[in-house]
C-alpha positions as CSV (number, residue, x, y, z in Angstrom):
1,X,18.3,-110.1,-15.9
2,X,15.0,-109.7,-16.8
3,X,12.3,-106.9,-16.8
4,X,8.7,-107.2,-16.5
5,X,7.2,-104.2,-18.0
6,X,4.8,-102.2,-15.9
7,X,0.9,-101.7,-17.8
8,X,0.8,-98.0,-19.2
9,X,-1.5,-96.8,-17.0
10,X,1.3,-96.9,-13.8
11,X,2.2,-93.6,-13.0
12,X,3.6,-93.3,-9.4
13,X,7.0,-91.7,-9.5
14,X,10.4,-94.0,-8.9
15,X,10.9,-91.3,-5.8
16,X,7.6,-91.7,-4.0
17,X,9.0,-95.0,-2.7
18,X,12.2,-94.1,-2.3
19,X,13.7,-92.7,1.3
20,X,13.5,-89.2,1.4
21,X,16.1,-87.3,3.5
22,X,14.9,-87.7,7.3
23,X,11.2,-88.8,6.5
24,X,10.0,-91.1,4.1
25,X,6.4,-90.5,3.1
26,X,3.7,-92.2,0.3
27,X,2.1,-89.5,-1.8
28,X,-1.9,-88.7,-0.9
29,X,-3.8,-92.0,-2.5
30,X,-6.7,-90.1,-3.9
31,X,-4.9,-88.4,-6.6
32,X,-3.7,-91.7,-9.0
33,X,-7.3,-92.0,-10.5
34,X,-7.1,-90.9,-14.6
35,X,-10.1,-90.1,-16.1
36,X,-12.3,-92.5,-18.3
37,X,-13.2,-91.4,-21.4
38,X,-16.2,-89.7,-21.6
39,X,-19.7,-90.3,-23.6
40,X,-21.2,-88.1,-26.0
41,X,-25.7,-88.3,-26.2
42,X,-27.0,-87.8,-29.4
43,X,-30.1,-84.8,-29.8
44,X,-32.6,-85.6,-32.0
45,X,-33.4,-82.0,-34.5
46,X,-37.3,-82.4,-34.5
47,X,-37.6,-78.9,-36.2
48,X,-34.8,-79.9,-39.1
49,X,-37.2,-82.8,-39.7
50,X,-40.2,-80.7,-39.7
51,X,-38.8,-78.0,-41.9
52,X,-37.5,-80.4,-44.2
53,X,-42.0,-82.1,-44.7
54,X,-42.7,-77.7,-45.5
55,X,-39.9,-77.7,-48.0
56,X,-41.2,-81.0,-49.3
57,X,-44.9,-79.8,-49.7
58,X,-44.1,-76.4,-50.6
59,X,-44.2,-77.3,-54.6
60,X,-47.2,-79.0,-54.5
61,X,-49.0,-76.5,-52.0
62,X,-48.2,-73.9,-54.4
63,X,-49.3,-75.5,-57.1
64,X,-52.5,-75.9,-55.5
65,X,-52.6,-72.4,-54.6
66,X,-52.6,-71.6,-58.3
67,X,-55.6,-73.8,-59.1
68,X,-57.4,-72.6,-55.9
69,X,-56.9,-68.9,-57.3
70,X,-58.0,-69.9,-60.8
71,X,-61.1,-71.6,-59.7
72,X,-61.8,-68.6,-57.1
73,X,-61.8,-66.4,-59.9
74,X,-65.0,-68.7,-61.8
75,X,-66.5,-68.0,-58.0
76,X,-65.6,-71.3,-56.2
77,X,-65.1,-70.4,-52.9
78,X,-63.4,-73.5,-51.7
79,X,-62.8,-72.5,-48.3
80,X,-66.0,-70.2,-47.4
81,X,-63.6,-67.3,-47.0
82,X,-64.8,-64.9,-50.0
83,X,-60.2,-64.1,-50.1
84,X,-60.5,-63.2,-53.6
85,X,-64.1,-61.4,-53.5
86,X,-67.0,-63.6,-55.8
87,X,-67.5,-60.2,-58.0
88,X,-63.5,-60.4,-59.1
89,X,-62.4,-61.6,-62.6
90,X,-58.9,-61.1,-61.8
91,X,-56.4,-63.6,-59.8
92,X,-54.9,-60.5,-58.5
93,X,-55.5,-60.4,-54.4
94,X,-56.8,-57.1,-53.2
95,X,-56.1,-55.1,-50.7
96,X,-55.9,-56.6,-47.5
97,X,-54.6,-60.4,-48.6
98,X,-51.2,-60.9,-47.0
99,X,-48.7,-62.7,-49.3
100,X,-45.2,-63.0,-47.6
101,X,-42.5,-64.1,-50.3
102,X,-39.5,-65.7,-48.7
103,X,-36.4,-63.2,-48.9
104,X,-33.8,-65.5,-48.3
105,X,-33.0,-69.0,-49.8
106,X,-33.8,-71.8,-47.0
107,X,-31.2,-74.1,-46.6
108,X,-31.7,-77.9,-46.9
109,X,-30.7,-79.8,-44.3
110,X,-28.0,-82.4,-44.1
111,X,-27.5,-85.7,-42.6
112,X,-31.1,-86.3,-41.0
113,X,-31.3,-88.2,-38.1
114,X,-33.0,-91.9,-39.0
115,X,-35.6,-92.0,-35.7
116,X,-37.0,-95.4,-37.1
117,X,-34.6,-96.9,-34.6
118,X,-35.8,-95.9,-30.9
119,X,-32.7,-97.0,-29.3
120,X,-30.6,-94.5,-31.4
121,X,-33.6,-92.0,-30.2
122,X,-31.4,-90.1,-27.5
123,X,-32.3,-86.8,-25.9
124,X,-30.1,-84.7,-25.1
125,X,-30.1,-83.2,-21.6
126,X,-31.8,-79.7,-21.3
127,X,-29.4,-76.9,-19.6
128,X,-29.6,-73.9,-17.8
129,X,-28.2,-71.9,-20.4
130,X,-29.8,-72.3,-24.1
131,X,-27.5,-72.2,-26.8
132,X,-29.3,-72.1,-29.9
133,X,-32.0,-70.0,-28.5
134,X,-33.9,-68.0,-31.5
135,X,-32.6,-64.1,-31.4
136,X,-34.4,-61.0,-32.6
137,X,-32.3,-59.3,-35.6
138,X,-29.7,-56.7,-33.9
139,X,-30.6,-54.1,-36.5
140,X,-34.8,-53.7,-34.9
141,X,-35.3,-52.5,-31.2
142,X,-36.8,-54.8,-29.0
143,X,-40.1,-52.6,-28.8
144,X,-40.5,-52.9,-32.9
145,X,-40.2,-56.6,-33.1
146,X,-42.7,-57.2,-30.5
147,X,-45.2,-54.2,-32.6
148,X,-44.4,-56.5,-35.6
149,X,-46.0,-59.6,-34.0
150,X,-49.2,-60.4,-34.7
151,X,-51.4,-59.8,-31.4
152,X,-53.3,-63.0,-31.4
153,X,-54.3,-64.7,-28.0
154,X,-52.4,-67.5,-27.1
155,X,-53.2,-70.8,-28.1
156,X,-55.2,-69.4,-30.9
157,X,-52.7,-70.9,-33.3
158,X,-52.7,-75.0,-33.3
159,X,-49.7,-75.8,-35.4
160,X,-47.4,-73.1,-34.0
161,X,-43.5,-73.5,-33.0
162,X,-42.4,-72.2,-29.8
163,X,-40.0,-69.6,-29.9
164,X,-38.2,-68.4,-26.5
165,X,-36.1,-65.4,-26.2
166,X,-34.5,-65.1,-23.0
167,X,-33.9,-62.2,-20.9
168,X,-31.7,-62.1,-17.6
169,X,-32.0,-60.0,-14.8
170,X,-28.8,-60.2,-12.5
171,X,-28.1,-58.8,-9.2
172,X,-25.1,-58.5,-6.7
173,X,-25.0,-58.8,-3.3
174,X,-24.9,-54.9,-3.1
175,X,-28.1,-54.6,-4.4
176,X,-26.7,-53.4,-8.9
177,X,-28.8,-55.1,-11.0
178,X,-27.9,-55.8,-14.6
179,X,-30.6,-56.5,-17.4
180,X,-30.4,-58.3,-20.5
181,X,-32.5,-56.7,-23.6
182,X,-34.4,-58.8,-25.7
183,X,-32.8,-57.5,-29.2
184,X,-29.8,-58.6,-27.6
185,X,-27.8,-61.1,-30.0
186,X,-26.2,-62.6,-26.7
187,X,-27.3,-62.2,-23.6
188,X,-25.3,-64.4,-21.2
189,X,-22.2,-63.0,-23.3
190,X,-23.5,-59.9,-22.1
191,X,-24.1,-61.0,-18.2
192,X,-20.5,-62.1,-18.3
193,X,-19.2,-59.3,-19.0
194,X,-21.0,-57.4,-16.7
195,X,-19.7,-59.7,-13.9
196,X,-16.4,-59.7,-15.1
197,X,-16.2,-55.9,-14.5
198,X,-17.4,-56.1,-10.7
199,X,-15.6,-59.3,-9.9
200,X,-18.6,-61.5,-10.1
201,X,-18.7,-65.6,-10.5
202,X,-19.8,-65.3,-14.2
203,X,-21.5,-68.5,-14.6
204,X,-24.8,-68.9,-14.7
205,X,-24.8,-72.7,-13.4
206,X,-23.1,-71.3,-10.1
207,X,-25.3,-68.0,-9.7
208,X,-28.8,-68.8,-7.6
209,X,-31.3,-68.5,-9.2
210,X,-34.1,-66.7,-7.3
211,X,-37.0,-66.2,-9.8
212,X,-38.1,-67.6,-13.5
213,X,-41.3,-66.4,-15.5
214,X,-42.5,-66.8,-19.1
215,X,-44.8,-64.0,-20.9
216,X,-46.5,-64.8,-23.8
217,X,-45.4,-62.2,-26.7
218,X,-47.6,-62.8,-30.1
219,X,-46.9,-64.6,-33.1
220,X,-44.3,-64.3,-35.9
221,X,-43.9,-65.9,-39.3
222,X,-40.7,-67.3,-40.0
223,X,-39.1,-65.2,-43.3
224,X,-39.4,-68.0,-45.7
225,X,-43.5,-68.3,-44.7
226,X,-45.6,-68.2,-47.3
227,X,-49.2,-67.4,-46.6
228,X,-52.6,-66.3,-48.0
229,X,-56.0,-64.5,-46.4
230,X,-56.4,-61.7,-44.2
231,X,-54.2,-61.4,-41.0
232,X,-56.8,-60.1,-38.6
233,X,-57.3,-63.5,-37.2
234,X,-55.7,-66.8,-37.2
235,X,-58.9,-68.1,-38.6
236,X,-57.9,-66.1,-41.6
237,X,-54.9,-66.7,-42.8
238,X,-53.8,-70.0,-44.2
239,X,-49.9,-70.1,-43.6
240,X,-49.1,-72.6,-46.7
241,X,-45.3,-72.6,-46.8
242,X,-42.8,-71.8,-43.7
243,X,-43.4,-71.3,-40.2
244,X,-45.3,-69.5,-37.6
245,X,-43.5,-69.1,-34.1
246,X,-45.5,-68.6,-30.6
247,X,-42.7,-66.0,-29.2
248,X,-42.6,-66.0,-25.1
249,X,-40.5,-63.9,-23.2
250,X,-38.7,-66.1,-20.6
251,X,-37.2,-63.6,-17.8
252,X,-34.7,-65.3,-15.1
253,X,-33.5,-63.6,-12.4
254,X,-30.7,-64.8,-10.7
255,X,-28.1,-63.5,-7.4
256,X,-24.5,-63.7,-8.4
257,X,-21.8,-63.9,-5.5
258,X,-18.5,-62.6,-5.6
259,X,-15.6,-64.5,-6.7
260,X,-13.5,-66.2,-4.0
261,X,-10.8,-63.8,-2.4
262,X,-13.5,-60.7,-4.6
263,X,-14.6,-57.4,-3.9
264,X,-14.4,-56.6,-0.1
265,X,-12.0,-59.6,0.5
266,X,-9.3,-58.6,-2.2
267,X,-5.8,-59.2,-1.1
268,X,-3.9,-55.7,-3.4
269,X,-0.6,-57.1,-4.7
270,X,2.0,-55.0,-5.5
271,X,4.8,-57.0,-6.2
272,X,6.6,-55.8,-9.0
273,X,8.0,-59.2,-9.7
274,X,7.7,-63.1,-8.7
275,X,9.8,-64.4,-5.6
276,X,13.2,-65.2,-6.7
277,X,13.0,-69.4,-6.2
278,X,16.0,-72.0,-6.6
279,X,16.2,-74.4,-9.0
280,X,14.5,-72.9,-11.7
281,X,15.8,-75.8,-14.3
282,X,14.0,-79.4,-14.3
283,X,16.4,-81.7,-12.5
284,X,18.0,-83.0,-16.0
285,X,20.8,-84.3,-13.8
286,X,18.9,-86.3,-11.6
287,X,20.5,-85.1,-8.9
288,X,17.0,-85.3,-6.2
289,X,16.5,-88.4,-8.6
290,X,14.6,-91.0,-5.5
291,X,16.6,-94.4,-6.5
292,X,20.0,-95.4,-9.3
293,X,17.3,-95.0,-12.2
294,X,18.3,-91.6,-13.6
295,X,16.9,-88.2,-14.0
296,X,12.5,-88.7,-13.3
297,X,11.6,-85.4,-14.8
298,X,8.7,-85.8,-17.1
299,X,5.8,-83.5,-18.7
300,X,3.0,-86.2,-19.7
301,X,-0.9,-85.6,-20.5
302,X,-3.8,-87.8,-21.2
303,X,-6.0,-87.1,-24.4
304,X,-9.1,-88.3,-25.2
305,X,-10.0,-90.7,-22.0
306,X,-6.7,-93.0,-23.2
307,X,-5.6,-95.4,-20.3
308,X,-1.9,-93.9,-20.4
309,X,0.2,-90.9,-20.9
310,X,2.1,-89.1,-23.1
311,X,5.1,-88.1,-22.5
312,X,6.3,-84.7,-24.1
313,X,9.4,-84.5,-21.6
314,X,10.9,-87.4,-20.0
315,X,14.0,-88.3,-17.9
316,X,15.5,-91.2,-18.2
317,X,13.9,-93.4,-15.9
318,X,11.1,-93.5,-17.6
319,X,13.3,-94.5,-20.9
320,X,14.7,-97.4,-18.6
321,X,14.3,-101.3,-19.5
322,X,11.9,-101.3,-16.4
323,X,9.2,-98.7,-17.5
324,X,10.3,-98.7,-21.6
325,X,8.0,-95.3,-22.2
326,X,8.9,-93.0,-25.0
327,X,8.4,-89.4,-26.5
328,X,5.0,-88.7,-27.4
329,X,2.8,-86.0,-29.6
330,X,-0.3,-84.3,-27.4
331,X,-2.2,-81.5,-30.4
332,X,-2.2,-78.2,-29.6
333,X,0.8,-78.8,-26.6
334,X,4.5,-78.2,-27.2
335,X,7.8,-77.7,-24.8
336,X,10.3,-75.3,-25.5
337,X,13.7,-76.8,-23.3
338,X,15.6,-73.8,-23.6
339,X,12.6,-72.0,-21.7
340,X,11.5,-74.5,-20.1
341,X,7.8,-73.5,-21.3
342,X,5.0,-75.7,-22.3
343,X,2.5,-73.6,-24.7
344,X,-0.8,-74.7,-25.1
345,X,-2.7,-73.7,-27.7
346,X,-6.4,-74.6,-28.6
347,X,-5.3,-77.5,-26.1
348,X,-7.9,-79.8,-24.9
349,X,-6.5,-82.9,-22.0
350,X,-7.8,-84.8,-19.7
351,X,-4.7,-84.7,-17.1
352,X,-1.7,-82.4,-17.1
353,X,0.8,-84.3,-15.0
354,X,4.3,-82.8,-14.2
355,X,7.0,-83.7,-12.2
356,X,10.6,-82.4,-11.1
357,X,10.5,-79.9,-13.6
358,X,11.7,-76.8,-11.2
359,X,10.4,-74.0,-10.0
360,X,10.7,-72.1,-13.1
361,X,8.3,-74.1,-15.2
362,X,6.0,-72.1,-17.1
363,X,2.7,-72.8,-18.9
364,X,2.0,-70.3,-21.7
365,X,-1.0,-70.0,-23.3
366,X,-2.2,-69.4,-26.2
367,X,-6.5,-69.2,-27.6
368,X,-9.0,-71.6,-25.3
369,X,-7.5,-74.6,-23.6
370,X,-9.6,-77.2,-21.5
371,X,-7.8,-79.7,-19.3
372,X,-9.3,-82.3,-16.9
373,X,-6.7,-81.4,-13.7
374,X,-3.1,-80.5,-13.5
375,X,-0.9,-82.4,-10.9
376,X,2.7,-80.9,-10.7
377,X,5.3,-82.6,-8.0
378,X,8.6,-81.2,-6.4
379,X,10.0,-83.7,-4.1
380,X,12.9,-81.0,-2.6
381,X,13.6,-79.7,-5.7
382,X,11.2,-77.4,-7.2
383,X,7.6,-78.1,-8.6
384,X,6.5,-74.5,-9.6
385,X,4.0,-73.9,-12.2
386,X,3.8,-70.3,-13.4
387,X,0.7,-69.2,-16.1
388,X,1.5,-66.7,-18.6
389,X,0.4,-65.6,-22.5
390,X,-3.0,-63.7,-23.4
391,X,-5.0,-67.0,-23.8
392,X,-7.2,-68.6,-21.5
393,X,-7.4,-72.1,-19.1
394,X,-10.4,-73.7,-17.8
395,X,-9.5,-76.8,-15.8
396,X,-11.8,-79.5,-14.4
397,X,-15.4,-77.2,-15.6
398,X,-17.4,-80.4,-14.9
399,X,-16.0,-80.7,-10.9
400,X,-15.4,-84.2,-12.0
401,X,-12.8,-84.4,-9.9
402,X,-11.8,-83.4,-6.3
403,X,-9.9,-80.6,-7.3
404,X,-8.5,-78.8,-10.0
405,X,-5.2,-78.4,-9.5
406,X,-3.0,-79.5,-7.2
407,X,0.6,-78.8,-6.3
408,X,2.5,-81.6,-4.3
409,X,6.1,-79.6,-3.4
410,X,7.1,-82.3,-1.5
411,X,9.1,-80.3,1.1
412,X,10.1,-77.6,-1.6
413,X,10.0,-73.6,-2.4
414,X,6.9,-74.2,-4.5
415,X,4.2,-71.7,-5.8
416,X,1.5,-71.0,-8.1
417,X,2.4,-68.0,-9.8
418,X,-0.3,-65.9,-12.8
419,X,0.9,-63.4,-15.0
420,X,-0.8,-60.5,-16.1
421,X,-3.5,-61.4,-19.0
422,X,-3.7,-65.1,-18.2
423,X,-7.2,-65.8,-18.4
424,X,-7.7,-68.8,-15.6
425,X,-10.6,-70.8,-14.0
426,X,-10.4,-73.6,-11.7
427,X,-12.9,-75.7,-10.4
428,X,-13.0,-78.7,-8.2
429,X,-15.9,-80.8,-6.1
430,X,-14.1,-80.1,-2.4
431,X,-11.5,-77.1,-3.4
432,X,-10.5,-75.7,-6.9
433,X,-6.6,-75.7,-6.1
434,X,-4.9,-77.4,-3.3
435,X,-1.3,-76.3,-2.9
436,X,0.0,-79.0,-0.2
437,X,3.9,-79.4,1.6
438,X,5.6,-76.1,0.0
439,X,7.7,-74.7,2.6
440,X,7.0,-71.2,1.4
441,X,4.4,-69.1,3.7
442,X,3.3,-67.1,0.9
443,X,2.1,-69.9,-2.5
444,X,0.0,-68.1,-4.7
445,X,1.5,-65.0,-6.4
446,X,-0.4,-62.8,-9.4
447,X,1.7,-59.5,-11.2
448,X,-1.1,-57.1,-11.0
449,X,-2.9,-54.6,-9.0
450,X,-6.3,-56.5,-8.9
451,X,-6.3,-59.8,-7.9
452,X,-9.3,-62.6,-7.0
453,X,-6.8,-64.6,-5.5
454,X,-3.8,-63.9,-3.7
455,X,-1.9,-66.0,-1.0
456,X,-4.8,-68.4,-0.2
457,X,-6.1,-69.4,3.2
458,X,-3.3,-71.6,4.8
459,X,-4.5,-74.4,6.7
460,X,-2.1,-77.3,8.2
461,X,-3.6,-80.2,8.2
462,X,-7.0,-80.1,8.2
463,X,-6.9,-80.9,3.4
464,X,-4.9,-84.1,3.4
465,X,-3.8,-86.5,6.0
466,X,-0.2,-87.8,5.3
467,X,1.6,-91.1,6.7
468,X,3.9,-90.5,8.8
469,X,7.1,-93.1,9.3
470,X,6.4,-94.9,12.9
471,X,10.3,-94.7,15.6
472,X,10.7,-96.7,17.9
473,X,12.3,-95.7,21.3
474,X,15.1,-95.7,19.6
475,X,14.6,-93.1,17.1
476,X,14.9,-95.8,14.1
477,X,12.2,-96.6,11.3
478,X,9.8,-99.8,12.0
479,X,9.0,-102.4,9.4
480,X,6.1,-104.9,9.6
481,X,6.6,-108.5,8.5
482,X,6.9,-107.7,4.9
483,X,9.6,-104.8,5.0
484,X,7.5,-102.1,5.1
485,X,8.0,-99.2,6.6
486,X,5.2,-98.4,9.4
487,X,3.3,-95.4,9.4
488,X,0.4,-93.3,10.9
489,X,-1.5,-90.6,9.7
490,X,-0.3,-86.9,10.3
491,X,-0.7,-83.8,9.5
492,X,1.5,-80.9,8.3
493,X,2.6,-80.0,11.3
494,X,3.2,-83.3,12.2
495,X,5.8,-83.2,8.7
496,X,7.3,-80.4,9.9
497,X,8.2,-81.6,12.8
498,X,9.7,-84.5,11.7
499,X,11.8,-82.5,8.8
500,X,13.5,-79.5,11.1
501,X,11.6,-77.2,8.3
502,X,8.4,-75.2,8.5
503,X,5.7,-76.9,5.8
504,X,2.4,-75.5,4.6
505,X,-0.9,-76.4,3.2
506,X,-2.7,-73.7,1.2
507,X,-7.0,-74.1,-0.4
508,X,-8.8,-71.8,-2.0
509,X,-11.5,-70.8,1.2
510,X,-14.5,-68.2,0.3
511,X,-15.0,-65.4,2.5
512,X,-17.7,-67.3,4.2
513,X,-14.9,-70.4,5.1
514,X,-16.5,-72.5,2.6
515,X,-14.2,-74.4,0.2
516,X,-14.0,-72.7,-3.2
517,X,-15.8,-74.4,-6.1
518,X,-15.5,-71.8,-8.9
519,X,-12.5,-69.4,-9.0
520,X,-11.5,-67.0,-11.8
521,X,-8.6,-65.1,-12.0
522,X,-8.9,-62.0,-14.8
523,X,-6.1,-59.7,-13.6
524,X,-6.5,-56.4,-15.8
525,X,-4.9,-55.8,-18.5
């Protein structure tokens, strides 16, 4: 006999089709999409190009200097400024000529960006938070770099570069108020921290922002500048090498909410342990296996928008002549069998898709991993996915996607369970983590006496509609023309019924009943 093999991309498990015991049930549609891959714009450096003219005419300006000094000692004024004095035989400035040597060697740019071609011209998006924002030198106060500028009106100076240091005033909903200081190397570093202390949401693209001023400051020259004349005035001083920055003082204030499940709506753990589950082992033996296939156990990802998966564990239905997949490498992930832990390390994925792998699956981690969303599947077995290690997790960042992650139990004892010192953030453009058909009443579980999150906000029903198999009067299954089973849409309840077993659906719900868009989980160490 002979196989037609299925395009990559297919990735509905063998059991989702299969007859379950006493229901038979299609998985939700809206969670088969994988991610395209993504497009990068390229920001043209207008300041690299710039620097690189000054370094360009710094020879020949200083050159020209020289004769300008030698002449101006013969009494040529060339400029009507009198910088050298018409009674002076020396080419020695006096007192009161400011001559700023550069103190550092400049570096010279690489890899300049050809801007003959207007369609390679590509601006980069501005954000909310600046990332390559000047900074004042740690080592002064704020108070003696802004005595160190010079106090010129603004606008006085054509040709000058605008320089913004930011500064951010944040306040909670009790009223605390934390500001940034100018000397501050890193301010939104700063802000997170502070939020991260009194269980605020810690980024600034999901704070409100209530007010935004800029205050002009005075003017600094750059330290490789190179000037001559008197700095009383701008008219004065001729800056012929380097740069001279207007410096403003951009203050944002913004309101920053707690956390879902935060302060005043903390559920205090104490569990000294996680619930003791079944099945803890993927189902190597294949024994909730949907069809004659074999074991469908399988950790896959997708890397770098790629139309298919990889597979880092797979059963052997996925080996079969009618799928032919294989063993693949994902960087930065790697499964430990004898655990049954998957470390990621430095990991970046669009999808993390598991299935049948038991309730005692594990995800350790390890540095700063970034994954698109995380899908794990249970189907009466097990589909637990439990966070550990001292790295951190940041799934789904963009809200590309409808929800972060989502765990399909299928009718099984399955949980979302964090460690203590697993750093995790969730995102998602309806809920942040949708934890659907577990038939434990209790599904999300943290080790520690502070907790953003704990246990949810169960709801049955209202998250995902499921088809429900269509009896007739008769109690038997009914099949249209083609052999297909009939259905209607149901809820949770409606599954429970049907299955003699209590079944629950569990989102991430703010205090205010609003679906969770950004949740952090930083359990104390």
């Amino acid at each position: 006999m002979e196989y037609t093999r299925l395009p990559d991309e297919y990735i509905h498990p063998p059991e989702e089709y299969q007859s379950a015991p006493e229901i038979c049930e299609p998985a939700p549609e809206f969670i088969w999409d994988v991610p395209a891959a993504g497009s990068a714009t390229v920001a043209i450096d207008r300041g690299r190009q710039r620097k690189l003219l000054r370094k360009l005419w710094a020879p020949v300006a200083s050159a020209m200097a020289t004769v300008i000094i030698v002449w101006a000692s013969y009494n040529y004024d060339l400029f009507g400024l009198d910088f050298l004095g018409k009674d002076t035989g020396s080419v020695t400035p006096p007192p009161g000529i400011e001559v700023i040597i550069p103190t550092e060697p400049v570096d010279t740019p690489t890899d300049p960006v050809d801007i003959s071609n207007p369609t390679e011209a590509v601006t980069q998006e501005p954000t909310e938070e600046p990332t390559e924002a000047p900074t004042i030198e740690p080592s002064i106060s704020e108070d003696e770099f802004i005595a160190s500028l010079l106090p010129w009106s603004e606008g006085s100076v054509n040709d000058a570069e605008e320089m913004v240091l930011f500064q951010y005033i944040i306040q909670d909903w009790d009223g605390n108020t934390f500001t940034t200081s100018l000397s501050d190397p890193d301010p939104v570093s700063s802000v997170t921290n502070w939020c991260k202390d009194r269980g605020l949401i810690y980024k600034m693209k999901f704070m409100e922002e209530l007010e935004r001023t800029r205050t002009f400051l005075g003017y600094k020259l750059s330290d490789d500048a190179i000037t001559a004349g008197s700095g009383d005035s701008p008219d004065r001083l001729v800056v012929m090498s380097g740069t001279i920055y207007a410096v403003y003082k951009e203050t944002v204030r913004y309101e920053t909410h707690i956390n879902s499940h935060g302060p005043g709506y903390y559920e205090i753990d104490g569990d000294a342990a996680f619930p003791m589950l079944p099945n803890l082992a993927p189902d190597f033996a294949g024994a909730y296996a949907g069809d004659t296939l074999g074991p469908e156990e399988y950790i896959r990802m997708v890397i770098n928008g790629e139309n298919s998966y990889r597979y880092l564990v797979i059963g052997e239905a996925w080996t079969s002549e009618y799928f032919r997949h294989s063993l693949g490498e994902v960087p930065g992930a790697s499964y430990d069998e004898s655990t049954n832990t998957l470390t990621l390390e430095n990991c970046t994925a669009d999808v993390l898709d598991v299935n049948l792998m038991g309730n005692g699956f594990t995800v350790n981690l390890v540095g700063e991993n970034h994954i698109g969303y995380i899908l794990v599947y249970g189907f009466y077995y097990g589909g637990s996915i439990k966070f550990t290690g001292t790295g951190s997790l940041v799934v789904n960042e963009d809200q590309s996607h409808d929800f972060g992650l989502l765990i399909d139990a299928e009718q099984s004892q399955s949980i979302l369970m964090v460690d203590k010192g697993a750093d995790l953030e969730f995102y998602g453009s309806k809920y942040a983590i949708v934890i659907t058909r577990t038939t434990m009443e209790k599904a999300i579980w943290f080790l520690d006496n502070r907790t953003l999150l704990s246990g949810g906000e169960r709801h049955n029903g209202p998250v995902l509609t499921y088809n429900i198999p269509v009896f007739d009067e008769n109690g038997n299954l009914t099949f249209d023309e083609y052999g297909n089973i009939l259905t209607r849409p149901g809820t949770v309840e409606d599954i429970s019924e049907l299955s003699g077993e209590t079944c629950y659906d569990y989102t991430v719900i703010t205090p205010d009943g609003n679906p969770a868009t950004a949740v952090f989980f930083e359990p104390m160490n």
